[in-house]
C-alpha positions as CSV (number, residue, x, y, z in Angstrom):
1,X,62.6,94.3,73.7
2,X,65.5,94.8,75.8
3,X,67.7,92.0,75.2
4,X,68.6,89.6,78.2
5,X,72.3,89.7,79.6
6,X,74.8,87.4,80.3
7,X,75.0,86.4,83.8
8,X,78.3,86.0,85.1
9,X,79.1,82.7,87.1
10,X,82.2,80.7,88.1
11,X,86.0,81.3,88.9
12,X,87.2,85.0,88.4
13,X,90.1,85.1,90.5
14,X,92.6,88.3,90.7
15,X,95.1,88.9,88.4
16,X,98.4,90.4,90.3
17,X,100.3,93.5,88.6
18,X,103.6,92.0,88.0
19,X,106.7,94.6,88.3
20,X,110.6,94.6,87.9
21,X,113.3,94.1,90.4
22,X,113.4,97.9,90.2
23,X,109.9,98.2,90.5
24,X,108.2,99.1,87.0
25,X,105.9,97.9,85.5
26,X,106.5,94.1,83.5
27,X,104.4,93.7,81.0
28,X,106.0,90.5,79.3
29,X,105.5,88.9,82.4
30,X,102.1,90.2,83.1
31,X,100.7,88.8,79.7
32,X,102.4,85.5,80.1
33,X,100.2,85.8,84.1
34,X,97.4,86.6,82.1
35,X,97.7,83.4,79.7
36,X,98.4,80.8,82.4
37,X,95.1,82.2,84.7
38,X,93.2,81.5,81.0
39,X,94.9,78.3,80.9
40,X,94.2,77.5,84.5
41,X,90.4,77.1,83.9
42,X,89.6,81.5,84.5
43,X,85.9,81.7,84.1
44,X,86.9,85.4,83.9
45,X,89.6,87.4,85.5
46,X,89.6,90.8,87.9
47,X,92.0,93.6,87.4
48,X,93.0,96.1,89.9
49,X,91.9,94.8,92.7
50,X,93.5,94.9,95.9
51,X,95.0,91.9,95.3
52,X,96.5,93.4,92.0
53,X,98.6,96.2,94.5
54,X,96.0,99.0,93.0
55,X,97.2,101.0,95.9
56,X,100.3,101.3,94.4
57,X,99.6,102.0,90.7
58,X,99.6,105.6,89.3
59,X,96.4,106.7,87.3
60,X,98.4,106.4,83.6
61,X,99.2,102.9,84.9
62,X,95.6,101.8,85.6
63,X,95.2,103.3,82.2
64,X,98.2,101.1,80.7
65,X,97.1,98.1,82.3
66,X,93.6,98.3,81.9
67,X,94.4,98.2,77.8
68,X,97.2,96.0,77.7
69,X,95.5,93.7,79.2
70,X,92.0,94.0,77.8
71,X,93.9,93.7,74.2
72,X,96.2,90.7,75.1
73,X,92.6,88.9,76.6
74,X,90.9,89.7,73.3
75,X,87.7,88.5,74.5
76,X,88.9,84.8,75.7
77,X,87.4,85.8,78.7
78,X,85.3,88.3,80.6
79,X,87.3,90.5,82.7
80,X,86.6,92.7,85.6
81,X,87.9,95.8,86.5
82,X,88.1,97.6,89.6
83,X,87.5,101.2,90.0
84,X,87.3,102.1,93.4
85,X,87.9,105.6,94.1
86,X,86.4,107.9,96.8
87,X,84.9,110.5,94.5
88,X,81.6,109.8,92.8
89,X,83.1,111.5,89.5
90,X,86.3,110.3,89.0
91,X,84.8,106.6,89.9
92,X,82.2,107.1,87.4
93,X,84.8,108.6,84.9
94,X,86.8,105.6,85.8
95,X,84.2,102.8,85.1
96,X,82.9,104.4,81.8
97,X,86.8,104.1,80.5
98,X,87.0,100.4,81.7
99,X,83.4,99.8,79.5
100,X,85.0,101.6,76.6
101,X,88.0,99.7,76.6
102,X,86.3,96.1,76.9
103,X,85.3,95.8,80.8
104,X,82.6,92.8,81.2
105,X,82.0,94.8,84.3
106,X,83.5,97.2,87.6
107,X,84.3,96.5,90.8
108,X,83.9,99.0,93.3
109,X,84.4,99.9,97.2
110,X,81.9,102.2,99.1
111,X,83.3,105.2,99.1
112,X,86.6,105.4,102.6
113,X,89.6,107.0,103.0
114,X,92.2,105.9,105.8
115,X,90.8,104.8,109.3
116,X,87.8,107.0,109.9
117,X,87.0,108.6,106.5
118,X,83.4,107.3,105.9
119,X,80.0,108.4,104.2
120,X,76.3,107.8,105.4
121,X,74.0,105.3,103.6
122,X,72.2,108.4,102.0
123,X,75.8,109.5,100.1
124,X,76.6,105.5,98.9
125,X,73.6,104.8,97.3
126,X,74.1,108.4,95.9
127,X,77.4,107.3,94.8
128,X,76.3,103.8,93.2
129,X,73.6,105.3,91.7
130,X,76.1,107.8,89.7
131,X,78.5,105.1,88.7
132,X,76.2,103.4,87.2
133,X,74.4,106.5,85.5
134,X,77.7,106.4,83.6
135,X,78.0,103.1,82.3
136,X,76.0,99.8,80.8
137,X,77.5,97.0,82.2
138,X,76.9,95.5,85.9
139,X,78.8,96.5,88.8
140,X,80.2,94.7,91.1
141,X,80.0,95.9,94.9
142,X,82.7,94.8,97.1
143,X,81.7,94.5,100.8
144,X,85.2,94.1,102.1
145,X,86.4,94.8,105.4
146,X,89.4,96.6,104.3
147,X,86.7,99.8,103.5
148,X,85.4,99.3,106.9
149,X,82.0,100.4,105.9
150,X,79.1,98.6,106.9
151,X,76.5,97.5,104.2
152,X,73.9,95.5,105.2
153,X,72.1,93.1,103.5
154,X,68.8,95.0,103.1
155,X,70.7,98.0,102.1
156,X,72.7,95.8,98.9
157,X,69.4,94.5,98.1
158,X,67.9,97.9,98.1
159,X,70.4,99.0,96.2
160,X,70.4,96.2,93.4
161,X,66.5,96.9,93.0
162,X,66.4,100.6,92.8
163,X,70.0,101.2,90.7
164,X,70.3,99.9,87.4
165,X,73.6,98.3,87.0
166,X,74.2,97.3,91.0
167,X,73.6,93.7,90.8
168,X,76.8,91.8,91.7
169,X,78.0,91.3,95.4
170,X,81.7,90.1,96.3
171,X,80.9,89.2,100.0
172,X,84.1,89.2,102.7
173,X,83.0,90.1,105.7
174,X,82.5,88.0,108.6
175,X,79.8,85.7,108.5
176,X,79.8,86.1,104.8
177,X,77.2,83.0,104.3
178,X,74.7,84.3,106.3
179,X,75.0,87.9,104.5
180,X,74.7,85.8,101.1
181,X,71.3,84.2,102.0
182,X,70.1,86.9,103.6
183,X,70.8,88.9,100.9
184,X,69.2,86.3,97.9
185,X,66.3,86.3,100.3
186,X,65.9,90.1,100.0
187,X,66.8,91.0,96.6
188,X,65.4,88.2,94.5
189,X,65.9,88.5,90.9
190,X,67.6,91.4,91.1
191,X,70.6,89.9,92.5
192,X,72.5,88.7,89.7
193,X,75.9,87.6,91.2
194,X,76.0,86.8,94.8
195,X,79.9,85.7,95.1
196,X,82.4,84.5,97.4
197,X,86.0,86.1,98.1
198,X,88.9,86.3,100.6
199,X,90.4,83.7,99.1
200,X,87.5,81.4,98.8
201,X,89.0,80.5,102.9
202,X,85.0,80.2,103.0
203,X,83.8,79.3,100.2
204,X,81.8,75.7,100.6
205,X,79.6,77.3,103.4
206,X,79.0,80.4,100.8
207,X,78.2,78.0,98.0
208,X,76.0,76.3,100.6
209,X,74.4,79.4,100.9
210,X,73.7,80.3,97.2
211,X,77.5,82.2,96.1
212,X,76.9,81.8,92.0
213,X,81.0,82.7,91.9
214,X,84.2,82.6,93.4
215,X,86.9,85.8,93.0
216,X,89.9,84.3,94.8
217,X,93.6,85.0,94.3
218,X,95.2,84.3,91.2
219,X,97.5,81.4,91.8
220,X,95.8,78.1,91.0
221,X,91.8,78.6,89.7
222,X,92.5,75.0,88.5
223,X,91.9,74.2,92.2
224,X,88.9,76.3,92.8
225,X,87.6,74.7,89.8
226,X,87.8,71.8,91.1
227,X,85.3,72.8,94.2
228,X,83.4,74.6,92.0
229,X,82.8,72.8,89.0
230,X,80.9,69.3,90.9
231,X,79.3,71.8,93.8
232,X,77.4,73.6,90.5
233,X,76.7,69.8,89.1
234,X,75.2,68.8,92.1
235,X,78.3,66.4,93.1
236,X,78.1,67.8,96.7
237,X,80.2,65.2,98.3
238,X,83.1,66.0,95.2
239,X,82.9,69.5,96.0
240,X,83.8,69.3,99.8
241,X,86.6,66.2,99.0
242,X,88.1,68.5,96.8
243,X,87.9,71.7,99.2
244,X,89.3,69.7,102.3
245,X,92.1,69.0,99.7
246,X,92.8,72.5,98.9
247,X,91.9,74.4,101.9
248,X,95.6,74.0,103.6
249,X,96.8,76.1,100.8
250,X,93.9,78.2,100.6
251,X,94.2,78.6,104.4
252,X,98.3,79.5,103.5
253,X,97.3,82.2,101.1
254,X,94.6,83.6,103.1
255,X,96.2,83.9,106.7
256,X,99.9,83.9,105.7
257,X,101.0,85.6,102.4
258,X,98.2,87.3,101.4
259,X,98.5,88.8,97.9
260,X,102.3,87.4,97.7
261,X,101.2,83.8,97.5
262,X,100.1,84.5,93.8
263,X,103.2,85.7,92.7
264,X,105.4,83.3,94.5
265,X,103.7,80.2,93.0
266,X,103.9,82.0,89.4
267,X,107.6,83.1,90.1
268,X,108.8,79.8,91.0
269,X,106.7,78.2,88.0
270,X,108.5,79.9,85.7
271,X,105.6,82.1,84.3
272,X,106.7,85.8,85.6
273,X,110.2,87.1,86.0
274,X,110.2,88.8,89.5
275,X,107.5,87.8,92.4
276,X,108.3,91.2,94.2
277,X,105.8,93.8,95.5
278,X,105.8,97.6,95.1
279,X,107.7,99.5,97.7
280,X,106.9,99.9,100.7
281,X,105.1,97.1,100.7
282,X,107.6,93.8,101.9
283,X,108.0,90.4,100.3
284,X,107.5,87.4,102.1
285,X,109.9,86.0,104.3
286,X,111.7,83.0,103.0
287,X,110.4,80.3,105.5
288,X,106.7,81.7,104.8
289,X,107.7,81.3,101.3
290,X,109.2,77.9,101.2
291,X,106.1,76.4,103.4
292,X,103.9,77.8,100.6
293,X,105.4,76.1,97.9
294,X,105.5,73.0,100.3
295,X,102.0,73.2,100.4
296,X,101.2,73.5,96.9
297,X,103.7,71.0,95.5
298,X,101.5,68.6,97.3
299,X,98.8,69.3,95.3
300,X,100.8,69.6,91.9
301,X,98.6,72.9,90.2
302,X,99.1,73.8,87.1
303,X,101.2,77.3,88.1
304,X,104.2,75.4,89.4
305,X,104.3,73.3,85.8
306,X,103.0,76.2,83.5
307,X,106.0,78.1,82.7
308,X,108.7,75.2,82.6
């Protein structure tokens, strides 16, 4: 009898790769990230993402990162990790090392490259189907529109019944409820995870609409635990109090610092040494900066009190 796996649910926001003034990596401060997300009410966490400057990293640093990590977790948590690449090999390669070094599960783009690089529906479910030939544990497909790849609903829920381990789906795109119940509609049981993302900017109409989890930046999951937690006990009304009381800096995060807001909040908590991205890409600008703190000190989370 094939035994029955976990299903995933809840918060699993992003964890940002923390770097030096110089720009190597910090791994003092990234464990001490990785303790206050845990600490923070992390159902799970997400490595590499694009939110984690993956862009930037080198293949030995996934590698670093992907154990350091995994070993200074030790299994407090489930953790996700990303590993998006164009080819079909090295991604499968990729995912198989996550699984042996502890991954809960992958993350993965359809297949892009730049502005117009793109495959047909034939070659992504060709390349899904030999990720997960490589590995046992679920992956995770990111419909984002930074791949600009279209994926419709009947295509994810075609894929999730006819290739073993495709059964989660982080939903960004426009209209992302409507995907979401379109999607549950169409793939049934085999749709394990359908989740919110960008931010969780909409994520009471996704819950509305069936989102089981939530992958949002990394700065304050005590806040999107707080929507979360009463929408999945059935305290409706809680749930939207508590998102109109977060959404200005969910809003600020989303449309204004993107993947700097994380580090920001955790730099000026105290909990990481240096809030600075990888060359070439630039920090935020001190008046963006200052009106994000502004916005979270209203709220007092946990990341501005953490480290101090």
């Amino acid at each position: 009898m094939t035994p029955i796996r976990r299903r995933f649910e809840g918060v699993f926001p992003v964890v940002p790769t923390t770097f030096s003034e110089n720009g190597e990596l910090d791994l003092a401060s990234q464990k001490r990230c990785i303790d206050f997300m845990i600490d923070a009410g992390s159902d799970g966490l997400c490595i590499l993402a694009n939110f984690s400057e993956q862009f930037v990293l080198s293949d030995a640093e996934r590698e670093l990162l992907t154990q350091a990590i995994l070993e200074h977790v030790a299994g407090r948590v489930p953790v996700i990790v990303t590993t998006t690449h164009f080819g079909t090999r090295v991604c499968a390669e990729r995912s198989r090392r996550a699984q042996q070094a502890g991954a809960a599960m992958v993350m993965v783009m359809p297949p892009y490259h730049g502005a117009t690089i793109r495959v047909t529906e034939e070659k992504i479910f060709e390349f899904y189907a030999g990720v997960s030939d490589a590995i046992d544990i679920p992956i995770m497909v990111q419909d984002a529109p930074v791949a600009g790849t279209p994926l419709p609903a009947a295509f994810l829920a075609r894929m999730a019944r006819e290739i073993e381990q495709v059964s989660y789906f982080k939903i960004e795109t426009a209209g992302a409820a409507a995907k979401l119940r379109e999607l549950i509609r169409l793939g049934g049981d085999a749709i394990e995870g359908p989740w919110d993302g960008e931010e969780a900017i909409t994520l009471l109409p996704d819950l509305e609409a069936g989102a089981t989890g939530a992958m949002t930046g990394g700065g304050y999951p005590d806040g999107i635990r707080s929507i979360l937690d009463p929408w999945r006990a059935g305290r409706h009304e809680d749930a939207v109090a508590a998102y109109g009381r977060w959404l200005p800096l969910i809003n600020h995060e989303n449309r204004q610092c993107g993947l700097l807001a994380a580090k920001a909040l955790m730099k000026e908590g105290g909990i990481i040494d240096c809030e600075a991205p990888r060359h070439p890409f630039a920090g935020l600008h001190p008046v963006t900066r200052e009106s994000l703190l502004a916005t979270a000190r209203r709220l007092d989370p946990l990341v501005l009190r953490w480290g101090r």
